[in-house]
VODRENKE-999996 format. One record per residue: residue number from 1; residue in one letter; chain; x negated, y negated, z negated of N, C-alpha, C in turn. Coordinates in Angstrom, 3 decimals, m for minus. Layout:
NUM,A,A,X,Y,Z,X,Y,Z,X,Y,Z
...
//
This chain:
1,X,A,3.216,m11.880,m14.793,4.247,m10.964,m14.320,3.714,m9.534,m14.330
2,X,A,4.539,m8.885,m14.273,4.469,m6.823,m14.614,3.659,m6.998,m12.973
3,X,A,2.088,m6.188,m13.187,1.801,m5.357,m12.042,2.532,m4.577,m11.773
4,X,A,2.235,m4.644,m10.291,2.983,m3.067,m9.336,2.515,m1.518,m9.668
5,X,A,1.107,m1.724,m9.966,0.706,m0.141,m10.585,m0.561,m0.714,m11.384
6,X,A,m0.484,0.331,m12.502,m1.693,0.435,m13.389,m2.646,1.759,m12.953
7,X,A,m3.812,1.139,m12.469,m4.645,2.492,m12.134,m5.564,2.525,m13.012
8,X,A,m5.811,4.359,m13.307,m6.753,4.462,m14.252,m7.580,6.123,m13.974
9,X,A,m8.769,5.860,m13.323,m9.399,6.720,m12.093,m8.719,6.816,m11.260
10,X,A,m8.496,7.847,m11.349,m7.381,8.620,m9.959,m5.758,8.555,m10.283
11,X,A,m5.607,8.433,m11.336,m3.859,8.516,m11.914,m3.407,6.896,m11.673
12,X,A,m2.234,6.961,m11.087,m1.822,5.626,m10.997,m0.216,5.780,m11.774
13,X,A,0.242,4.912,m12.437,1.059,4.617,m13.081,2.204,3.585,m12.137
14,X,A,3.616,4.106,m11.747,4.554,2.989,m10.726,4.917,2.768,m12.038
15,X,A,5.227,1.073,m11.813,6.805,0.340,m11.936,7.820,0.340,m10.739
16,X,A,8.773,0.024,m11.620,10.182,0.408,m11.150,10.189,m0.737,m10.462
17,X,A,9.444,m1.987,m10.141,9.236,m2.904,m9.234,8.738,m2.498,m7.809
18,X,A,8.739,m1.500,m7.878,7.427,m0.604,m6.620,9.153,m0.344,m5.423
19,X,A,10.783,m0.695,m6.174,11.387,0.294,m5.751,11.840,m0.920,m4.365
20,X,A,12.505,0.266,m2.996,12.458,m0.591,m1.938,13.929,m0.714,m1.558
21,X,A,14.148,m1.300,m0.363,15.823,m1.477,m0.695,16.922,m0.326,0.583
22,X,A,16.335,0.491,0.658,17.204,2.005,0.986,17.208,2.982,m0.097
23,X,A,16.310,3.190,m1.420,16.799,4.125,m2.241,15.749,3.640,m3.242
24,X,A,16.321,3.620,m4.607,15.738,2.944,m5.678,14.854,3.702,m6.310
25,X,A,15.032,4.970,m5.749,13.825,5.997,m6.106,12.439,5.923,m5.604
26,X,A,12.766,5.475,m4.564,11.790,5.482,m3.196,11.134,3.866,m3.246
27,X,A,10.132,3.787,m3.021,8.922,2.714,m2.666,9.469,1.741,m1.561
28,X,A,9.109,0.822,m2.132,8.895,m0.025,m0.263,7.827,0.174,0.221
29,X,A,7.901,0.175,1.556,6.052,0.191,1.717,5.467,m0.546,1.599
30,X,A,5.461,m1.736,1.396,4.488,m2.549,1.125,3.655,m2.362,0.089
31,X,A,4.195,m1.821,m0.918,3.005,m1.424,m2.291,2.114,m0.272,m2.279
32,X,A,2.400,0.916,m1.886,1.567,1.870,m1.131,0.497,1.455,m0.328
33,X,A,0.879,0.489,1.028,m0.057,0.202,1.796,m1.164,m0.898,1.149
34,X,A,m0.204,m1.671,0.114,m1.752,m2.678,m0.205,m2.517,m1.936,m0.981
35,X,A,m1.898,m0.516,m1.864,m2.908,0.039,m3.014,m4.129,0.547,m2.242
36,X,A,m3.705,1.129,m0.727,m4.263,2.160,0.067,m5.891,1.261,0.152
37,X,A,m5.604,0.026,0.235,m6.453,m1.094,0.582,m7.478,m1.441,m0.356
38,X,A,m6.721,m1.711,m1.367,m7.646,m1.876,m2.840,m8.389,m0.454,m3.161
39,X,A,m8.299,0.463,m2.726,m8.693,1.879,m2.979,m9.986,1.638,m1.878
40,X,A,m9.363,1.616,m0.822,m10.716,1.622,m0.089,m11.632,0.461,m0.229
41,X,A,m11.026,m0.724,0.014,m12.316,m1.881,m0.952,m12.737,m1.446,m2.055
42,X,A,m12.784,m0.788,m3.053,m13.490,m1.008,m4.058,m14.687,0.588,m3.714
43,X,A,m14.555,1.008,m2.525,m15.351,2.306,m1.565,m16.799,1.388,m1.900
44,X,A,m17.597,1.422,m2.448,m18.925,0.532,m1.754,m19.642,0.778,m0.770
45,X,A,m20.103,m0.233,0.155,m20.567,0.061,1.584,m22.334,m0.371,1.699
46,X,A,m22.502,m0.191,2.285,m24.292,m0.144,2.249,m24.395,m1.570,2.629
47,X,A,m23.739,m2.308,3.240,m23.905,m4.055,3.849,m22.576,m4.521,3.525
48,X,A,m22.745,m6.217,3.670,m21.268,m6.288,3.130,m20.591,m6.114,4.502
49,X,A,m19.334,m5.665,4.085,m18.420,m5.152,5.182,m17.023,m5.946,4.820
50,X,A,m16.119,m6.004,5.937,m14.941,m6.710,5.762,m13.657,m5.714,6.330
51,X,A,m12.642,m5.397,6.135,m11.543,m4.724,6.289,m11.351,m5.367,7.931
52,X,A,m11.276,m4.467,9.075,m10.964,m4.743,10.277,m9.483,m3.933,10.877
53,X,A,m9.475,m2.455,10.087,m8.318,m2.118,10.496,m7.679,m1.238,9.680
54,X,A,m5.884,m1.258,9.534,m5.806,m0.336,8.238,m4.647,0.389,9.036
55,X,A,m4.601,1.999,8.524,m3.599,2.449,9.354,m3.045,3.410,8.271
56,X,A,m2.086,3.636,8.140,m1.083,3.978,7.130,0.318,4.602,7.448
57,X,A,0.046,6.185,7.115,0.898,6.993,7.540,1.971,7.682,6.186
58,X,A,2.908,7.256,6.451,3.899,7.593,5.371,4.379,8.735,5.176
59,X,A,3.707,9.796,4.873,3.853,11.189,5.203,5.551,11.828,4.448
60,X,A,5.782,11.117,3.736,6.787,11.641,3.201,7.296,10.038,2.150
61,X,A,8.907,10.232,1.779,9.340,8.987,1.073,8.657,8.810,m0.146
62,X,A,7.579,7.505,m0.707,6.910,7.351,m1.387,7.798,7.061,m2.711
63,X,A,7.643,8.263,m4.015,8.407,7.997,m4.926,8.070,6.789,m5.585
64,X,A,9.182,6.658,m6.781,8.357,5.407,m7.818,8.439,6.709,m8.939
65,X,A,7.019,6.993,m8.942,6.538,7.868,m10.028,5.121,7.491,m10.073
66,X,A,4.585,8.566,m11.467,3.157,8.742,m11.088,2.496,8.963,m9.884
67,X,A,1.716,8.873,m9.387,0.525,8.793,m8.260,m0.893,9.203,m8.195
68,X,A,m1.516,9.889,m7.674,m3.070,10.506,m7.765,m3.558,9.873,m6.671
69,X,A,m5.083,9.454,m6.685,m5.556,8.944,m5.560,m6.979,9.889,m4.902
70,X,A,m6.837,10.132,m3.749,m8.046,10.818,m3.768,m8.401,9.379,m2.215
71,X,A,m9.972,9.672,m2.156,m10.700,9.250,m1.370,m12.126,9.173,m0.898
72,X,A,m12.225,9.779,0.502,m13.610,9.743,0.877,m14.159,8.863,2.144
73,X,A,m15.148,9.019,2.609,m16.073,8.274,3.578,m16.023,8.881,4.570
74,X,A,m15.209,8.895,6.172,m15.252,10.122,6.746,m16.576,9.499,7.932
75,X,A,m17.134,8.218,7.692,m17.997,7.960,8.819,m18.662,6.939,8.154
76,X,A,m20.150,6.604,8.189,m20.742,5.699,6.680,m21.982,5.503,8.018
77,X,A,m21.967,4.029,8.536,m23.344,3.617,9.411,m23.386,2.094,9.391
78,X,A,m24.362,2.017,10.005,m25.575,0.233,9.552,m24.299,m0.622,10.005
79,X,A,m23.002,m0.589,10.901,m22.468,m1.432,11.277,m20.638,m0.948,10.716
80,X,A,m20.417,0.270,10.877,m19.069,0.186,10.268,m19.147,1.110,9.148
81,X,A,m17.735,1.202,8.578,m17.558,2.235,7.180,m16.103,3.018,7.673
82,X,A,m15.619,4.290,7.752,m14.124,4.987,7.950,m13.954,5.422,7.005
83,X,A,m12.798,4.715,5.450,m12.761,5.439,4.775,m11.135,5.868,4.868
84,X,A,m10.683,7.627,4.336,m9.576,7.819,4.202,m9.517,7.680,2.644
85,X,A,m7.906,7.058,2.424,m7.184,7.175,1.326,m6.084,8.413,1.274
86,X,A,m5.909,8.717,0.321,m4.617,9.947,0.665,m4.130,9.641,m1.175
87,X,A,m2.808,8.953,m1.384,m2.152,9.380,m2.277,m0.850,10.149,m2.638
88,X,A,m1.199,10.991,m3.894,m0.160,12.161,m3.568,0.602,12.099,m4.761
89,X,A,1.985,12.459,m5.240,3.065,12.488,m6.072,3.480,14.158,m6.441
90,X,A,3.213,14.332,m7.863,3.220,15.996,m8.092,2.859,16.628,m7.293
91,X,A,1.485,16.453,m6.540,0.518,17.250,m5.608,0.809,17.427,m4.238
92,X,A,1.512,16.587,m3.928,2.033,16.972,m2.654,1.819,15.304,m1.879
93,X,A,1.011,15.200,m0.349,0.395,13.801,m0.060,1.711,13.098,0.360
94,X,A,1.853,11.979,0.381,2.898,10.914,0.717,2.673,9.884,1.357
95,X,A,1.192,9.632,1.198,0.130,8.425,2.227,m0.910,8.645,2.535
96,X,A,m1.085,8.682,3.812,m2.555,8.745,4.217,m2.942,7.926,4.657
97,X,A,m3.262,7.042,4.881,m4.216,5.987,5.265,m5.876,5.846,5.505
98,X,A,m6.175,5.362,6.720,m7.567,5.353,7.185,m8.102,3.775,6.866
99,X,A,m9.176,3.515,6.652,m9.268,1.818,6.522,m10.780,1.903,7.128
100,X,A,m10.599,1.155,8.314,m11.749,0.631,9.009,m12.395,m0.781,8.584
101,X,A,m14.096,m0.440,8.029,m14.697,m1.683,7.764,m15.652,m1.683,9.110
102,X,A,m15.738,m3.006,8.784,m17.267,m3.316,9.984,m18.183,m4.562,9.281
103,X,A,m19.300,m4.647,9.762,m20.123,m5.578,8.999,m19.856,m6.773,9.121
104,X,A,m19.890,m7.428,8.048,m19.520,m9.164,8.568,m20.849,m9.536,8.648
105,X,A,m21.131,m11.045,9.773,m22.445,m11.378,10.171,m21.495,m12.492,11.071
106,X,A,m21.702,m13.801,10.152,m21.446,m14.759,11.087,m22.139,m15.029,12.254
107,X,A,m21.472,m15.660,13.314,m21.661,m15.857,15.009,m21.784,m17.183,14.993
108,X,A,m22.089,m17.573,15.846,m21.610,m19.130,16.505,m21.104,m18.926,17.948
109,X,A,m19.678,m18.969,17.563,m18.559,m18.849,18.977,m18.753,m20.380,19.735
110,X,A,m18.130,m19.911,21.010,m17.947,m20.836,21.979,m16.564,m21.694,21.864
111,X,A,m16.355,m22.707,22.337,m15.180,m23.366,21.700,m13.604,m21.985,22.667
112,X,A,m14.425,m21.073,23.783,m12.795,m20.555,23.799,m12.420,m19.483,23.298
113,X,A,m13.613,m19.371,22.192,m13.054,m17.835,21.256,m12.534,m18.922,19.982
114,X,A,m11.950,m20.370,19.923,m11.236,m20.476,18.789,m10.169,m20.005,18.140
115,X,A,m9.608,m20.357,17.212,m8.110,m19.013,16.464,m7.361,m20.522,16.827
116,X,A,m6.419,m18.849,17.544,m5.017,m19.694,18.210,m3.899,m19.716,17.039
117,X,A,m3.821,m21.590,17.151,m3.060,m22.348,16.184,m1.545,m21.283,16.111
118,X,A,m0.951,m21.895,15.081,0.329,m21.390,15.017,1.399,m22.978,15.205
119,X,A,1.943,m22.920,16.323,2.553,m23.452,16.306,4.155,m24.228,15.807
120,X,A,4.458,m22.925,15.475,5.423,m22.788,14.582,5.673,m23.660,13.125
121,X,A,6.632,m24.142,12.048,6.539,m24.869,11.215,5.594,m23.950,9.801
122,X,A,5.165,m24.597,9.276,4.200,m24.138,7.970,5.004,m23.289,6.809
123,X,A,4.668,m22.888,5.745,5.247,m22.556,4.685,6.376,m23.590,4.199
124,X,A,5.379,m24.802,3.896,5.615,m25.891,3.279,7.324,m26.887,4.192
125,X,A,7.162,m26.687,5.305,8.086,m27.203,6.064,9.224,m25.646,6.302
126,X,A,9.550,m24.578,6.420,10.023,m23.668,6.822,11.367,m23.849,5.372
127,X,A,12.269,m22.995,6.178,13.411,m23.180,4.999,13.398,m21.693,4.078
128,X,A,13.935,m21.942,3.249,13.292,m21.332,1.965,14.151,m19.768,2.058
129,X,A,13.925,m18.905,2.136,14.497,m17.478,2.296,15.115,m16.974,0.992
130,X,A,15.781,m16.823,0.227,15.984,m15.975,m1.335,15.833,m14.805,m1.052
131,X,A,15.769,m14.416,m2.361,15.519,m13.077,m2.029,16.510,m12.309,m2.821
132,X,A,17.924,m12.977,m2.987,19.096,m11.801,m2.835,19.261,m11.731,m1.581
133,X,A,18.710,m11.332,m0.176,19.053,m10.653,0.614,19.285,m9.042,0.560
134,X,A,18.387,m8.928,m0.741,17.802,m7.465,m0.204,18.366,m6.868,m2.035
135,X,A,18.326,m5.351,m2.066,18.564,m5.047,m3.234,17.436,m4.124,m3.605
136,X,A,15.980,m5.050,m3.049,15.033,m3.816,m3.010,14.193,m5.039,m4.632
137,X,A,13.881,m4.370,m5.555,12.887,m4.824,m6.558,12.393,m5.831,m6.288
138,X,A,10.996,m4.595,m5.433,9.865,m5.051,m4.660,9.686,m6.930,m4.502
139,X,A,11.093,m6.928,m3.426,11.135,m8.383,m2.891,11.068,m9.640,m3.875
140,X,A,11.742,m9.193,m5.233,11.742,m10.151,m6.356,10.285,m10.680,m6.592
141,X,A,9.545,m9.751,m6.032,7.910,m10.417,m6.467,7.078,m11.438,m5.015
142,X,A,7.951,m11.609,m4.296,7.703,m11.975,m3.439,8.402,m13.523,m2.841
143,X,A,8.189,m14.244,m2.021,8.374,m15.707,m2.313,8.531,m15.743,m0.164
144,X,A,9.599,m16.493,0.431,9.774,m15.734,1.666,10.164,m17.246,2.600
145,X,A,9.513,m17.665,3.893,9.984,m19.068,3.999,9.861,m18.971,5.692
146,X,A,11.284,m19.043,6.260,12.117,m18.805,7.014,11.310,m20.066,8.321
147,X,A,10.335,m19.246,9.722,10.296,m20.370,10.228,10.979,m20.719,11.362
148,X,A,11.409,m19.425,11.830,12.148,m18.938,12.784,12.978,m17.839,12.382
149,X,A,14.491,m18.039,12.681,15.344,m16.849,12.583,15.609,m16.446,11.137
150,X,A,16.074,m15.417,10.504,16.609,m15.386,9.242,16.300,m13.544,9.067
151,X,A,15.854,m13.449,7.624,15.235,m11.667,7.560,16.675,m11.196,7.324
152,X,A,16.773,m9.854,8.252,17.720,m8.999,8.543,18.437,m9.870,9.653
153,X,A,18.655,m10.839,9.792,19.579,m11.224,10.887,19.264,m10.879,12.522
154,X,A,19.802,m10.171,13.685,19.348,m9.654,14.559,18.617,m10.605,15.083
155,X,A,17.304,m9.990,15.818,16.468,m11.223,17.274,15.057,m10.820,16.418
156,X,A,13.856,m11.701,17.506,13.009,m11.956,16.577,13.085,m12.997,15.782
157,X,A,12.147,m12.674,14.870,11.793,m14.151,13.680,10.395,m13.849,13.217
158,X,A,10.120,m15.109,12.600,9.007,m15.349,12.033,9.114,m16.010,10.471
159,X,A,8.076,m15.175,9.873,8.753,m16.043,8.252,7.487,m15.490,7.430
160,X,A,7.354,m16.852,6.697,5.861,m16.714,6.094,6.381,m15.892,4.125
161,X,A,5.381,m15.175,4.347,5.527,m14.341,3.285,4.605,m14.849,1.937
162,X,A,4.637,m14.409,0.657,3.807,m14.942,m0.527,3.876,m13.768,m1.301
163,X,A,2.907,m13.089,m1.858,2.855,m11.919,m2.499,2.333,m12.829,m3.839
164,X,A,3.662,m12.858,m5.258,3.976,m13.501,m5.998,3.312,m12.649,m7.316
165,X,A,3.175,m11.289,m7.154,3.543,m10.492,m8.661,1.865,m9.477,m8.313
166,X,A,1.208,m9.032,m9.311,0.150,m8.358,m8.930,0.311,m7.165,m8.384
167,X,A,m0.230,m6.992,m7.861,m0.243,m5.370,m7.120,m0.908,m4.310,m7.969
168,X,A,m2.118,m4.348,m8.198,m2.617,m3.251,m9.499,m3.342,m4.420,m10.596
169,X,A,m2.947,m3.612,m12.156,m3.175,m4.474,m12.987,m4.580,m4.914,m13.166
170,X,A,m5.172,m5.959,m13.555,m6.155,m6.177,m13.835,m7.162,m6.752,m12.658
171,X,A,m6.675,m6.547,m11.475,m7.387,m7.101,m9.965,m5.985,m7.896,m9.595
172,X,A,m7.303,m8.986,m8.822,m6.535,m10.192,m7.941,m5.991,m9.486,m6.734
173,X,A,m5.088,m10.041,m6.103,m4.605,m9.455,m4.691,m5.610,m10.078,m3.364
174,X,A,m6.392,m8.961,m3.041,m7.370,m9.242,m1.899,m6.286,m10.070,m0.988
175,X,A,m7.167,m10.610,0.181,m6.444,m11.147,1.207,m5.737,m9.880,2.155
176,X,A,m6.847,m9.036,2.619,m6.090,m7.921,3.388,m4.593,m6.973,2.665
177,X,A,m5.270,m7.000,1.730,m3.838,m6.792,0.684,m2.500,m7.551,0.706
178,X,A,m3.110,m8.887,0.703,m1.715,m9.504,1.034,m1.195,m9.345,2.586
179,X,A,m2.292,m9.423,3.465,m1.518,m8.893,5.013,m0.856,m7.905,5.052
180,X,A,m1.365,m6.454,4.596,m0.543,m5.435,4.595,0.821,m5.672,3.897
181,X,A,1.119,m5.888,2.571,2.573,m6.301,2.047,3.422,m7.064,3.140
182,X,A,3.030,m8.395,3.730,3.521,m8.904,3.936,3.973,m8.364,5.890
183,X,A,3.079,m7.303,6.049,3.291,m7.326,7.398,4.217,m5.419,7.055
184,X,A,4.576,m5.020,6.520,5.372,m3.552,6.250,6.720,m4.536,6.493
185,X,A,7.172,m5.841,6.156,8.446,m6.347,6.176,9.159,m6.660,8.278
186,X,A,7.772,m6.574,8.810,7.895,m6.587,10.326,8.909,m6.038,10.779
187,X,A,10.064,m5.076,10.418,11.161,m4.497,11.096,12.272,m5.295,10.439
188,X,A,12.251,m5.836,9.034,13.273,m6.406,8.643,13.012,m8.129,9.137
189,X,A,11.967,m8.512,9.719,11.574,m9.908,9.712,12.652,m9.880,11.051
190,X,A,12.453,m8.583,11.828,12.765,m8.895,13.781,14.038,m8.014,13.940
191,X,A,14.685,m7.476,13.447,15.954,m6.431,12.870,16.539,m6.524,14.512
192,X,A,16.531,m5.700,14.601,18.030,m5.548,15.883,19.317,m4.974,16.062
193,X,A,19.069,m3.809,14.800,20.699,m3.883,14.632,21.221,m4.384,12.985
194,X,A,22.475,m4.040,12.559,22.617,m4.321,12.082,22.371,m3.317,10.448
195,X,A,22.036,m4.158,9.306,21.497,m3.202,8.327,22.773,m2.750,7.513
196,X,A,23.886,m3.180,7.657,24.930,m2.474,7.231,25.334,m1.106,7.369
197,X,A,25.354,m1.202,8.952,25.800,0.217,9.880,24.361,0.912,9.907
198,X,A,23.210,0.549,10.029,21.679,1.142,10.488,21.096,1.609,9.348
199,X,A,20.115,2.273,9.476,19.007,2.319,8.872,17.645,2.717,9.949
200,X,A,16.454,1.857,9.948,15.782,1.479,10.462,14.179,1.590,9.906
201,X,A,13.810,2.731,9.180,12.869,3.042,8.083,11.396,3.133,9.116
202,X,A,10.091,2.433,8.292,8.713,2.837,9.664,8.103,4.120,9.051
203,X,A,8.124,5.030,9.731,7.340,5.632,9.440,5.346,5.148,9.188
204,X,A,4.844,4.475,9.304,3.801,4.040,9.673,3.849,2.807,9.432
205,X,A,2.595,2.410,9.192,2.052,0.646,9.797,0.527,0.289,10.150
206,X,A,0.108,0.011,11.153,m0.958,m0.053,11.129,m1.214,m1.487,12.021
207,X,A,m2.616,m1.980,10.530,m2.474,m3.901,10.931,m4.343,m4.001,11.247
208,X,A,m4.784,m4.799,12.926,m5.653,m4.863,12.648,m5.876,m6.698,12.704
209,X,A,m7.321,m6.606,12.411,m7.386,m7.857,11.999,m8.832,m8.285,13.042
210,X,A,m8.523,m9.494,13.504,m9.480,m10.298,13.840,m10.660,m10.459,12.903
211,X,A,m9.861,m11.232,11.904,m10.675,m12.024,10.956,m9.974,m12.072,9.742
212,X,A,m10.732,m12.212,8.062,m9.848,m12.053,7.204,m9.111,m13.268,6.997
213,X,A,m7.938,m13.417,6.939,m6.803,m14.499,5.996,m7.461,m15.398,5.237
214,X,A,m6.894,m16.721,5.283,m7.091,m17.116,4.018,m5.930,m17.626,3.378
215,X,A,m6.059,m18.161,2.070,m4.751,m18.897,1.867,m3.802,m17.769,0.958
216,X,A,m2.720,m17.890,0.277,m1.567,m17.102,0.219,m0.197,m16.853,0.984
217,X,A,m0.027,m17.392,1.761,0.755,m16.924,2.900,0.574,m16.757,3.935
218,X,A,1.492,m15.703,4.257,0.845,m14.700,5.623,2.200,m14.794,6.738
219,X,A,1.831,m15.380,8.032,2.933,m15.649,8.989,3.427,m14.164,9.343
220,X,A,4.665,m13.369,9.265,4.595,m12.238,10.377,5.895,m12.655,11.663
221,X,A,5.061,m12.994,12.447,5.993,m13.691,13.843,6.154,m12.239,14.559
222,X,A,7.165,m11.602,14.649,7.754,m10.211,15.229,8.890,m10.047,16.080
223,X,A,9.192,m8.963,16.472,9.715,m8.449,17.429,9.898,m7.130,17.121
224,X,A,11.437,m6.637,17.745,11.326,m5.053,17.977,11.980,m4.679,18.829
225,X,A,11.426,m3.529,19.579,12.370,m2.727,20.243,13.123,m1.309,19.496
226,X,A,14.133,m0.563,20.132,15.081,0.236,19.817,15.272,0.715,20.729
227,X,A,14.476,2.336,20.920,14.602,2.975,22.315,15.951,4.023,21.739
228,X,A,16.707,4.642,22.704,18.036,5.425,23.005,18.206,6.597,22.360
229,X,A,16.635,7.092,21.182,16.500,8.354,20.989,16.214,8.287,19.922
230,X,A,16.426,7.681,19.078,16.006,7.760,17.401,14.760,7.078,17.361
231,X,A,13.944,6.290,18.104,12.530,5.770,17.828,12.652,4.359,18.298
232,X,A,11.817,3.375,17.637,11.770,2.479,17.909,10.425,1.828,17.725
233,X,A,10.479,0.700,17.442,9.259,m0.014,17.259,9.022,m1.376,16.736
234,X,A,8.467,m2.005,15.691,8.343,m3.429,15.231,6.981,m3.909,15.122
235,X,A,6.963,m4.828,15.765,5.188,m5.985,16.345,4.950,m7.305,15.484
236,X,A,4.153,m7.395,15.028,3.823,m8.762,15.111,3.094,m9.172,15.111
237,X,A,2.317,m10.605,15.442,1.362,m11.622,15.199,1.410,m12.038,13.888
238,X,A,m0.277,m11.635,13.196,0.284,m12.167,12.126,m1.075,m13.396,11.297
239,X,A,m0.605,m14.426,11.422,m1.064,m15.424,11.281,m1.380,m16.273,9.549
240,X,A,m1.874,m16.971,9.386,m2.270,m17.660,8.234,m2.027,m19.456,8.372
241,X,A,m2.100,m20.117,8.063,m1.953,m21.800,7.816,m2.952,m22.236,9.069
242,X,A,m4.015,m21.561,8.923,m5.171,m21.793,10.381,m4.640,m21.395,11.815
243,X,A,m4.284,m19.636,11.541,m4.237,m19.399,12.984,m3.634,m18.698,13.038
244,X,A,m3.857,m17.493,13.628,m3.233,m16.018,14.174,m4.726,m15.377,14.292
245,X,A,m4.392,m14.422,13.010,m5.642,m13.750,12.471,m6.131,m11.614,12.820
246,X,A,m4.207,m11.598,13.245,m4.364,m10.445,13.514,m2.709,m9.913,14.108
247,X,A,m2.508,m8.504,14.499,m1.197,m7.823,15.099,m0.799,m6.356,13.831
248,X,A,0.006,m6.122,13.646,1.068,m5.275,13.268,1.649,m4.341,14.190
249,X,A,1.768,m3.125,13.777,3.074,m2.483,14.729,3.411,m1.348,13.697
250,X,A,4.624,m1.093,13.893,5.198,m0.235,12.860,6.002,1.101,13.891
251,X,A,6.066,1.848,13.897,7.121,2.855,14.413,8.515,3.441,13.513
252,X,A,9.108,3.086,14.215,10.802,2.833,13.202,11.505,4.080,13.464
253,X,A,12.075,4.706,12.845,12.954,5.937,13.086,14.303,5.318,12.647
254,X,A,15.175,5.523,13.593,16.899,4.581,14.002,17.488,5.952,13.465
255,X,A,18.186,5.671,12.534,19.769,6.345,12.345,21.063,5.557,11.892
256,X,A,21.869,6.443,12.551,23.168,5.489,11.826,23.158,5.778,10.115
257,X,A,23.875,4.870,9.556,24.548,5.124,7.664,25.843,5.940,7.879
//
């Protein structure tokens, strides 16, 4: 299947798959935030290090155009790495993103730091989501399985996600990569109003992680609130086939259509 972007140094190349489902010009976030990721993994770190936290600020609506990537090291020591990403569209930034590593160094935990099960039904058992819900690209590359509640339908829900189509050509989709995609969908997973009359866009997402994922599907079990003033908010737990590996939160800006 067509990657999401072809990178080549700093120039990144969109497909029109990149597009999200409020304006066909405009990105979903999910592809921004996993590139932000693959940008900073491929940062090399002095020990091996593992992605602990990624935070991702949508400075402006991410076109589907060309893309420049810049990135540096803003903090480099024996136990963590702070690198910023910043990609920008005809020179002007559109994502900034920070990505926190820390050293991996297995432990031997006690049985009550185990990862809390997911109780909820599996991929494999969950009912199957399509993805004409949405008239966003993006989602076509994506594979969606309903374990609780229904995406866009008001309340929370939970629904295991599958990142189907590559993200940049020529690289596999890291695991943290697939968390981020799958956890930017957190406001449409837990929706509270309705997407007819609403629009409900995050400015932001920022996912940290326990521990990395395994597997290809990623639980995002969510929630949102909708405060009285144009701001809101979308959460989740976001889990793997094992456990509940890490949390989400997005900040939502509410307007009417």
């Amino acid at each position: 299947m067509e990657a999401i972007f072809r990178v080549d140094g700093k120039d990144v190349v969109t497909s029109p798959l990149a597009a999200g489902p409020w304006d066909p010009r405009m990105q979903h976030g999910s592809p921004p935030a996993a590139l932000a990721v693959w940008v900073a993994e491929n940062i090399p770190t002095p020990v091996p290090m593992r992605v602990a936290r990624v935070s991702v600020d949508l400075m402006r609506p991410v076109p589907v155009a060309p893309l420049t990537i810049e990135s540096e090291v803003l903090r480099e020591g024996r136990k963590i790495q702070l690198c910023a990403v910043r990609l920008s569209a005809a020179g002007v930034i559109v994502v900034a993103a920070t990505v926190l590593k820390i050293k991996a160094q297995a432990s031997e935990l006690p049985p009550e730091a185990a990862i809390l099960p997911v109780e909820l039904p599996g991929p494999a058992q969950s009912r199957v989501e399509p993805a004409d819900f949405s008239s966003s690209p993006f989602v076509t590359g994506m594979s969606l399985r309903a374990a609780r509640g229904r995406f866009g339908v008001p309340g929370p829900g939970a629904i295991w996600y599958r990142v189907d189509r590559p993200i940049v050509e020529g690289s596999p989709v890291s695991q943290p990569m697939r968390a981020m995609a799958a956890a930017d969908f957190c406001n449409g997973t837990s929706a509270v109003l309705d997407f007819r009359h609403w629009t409900f866009l995050n400015a932001d997402l920022t996912v940290n992680f326990a521990r990395e994922p395994v597997g290809d599907w990623i639980l995002v079990d969510a929630e949102s609130w909708i405060g009285p003033d144009g701001a809101g908010l979308a959460m989740a737990r976001l889990a793997d086939e094992r456990g509940y590996f890490g949390r989400a939160i997005q900040t939502l800006v509410i307007e009417k259509r």
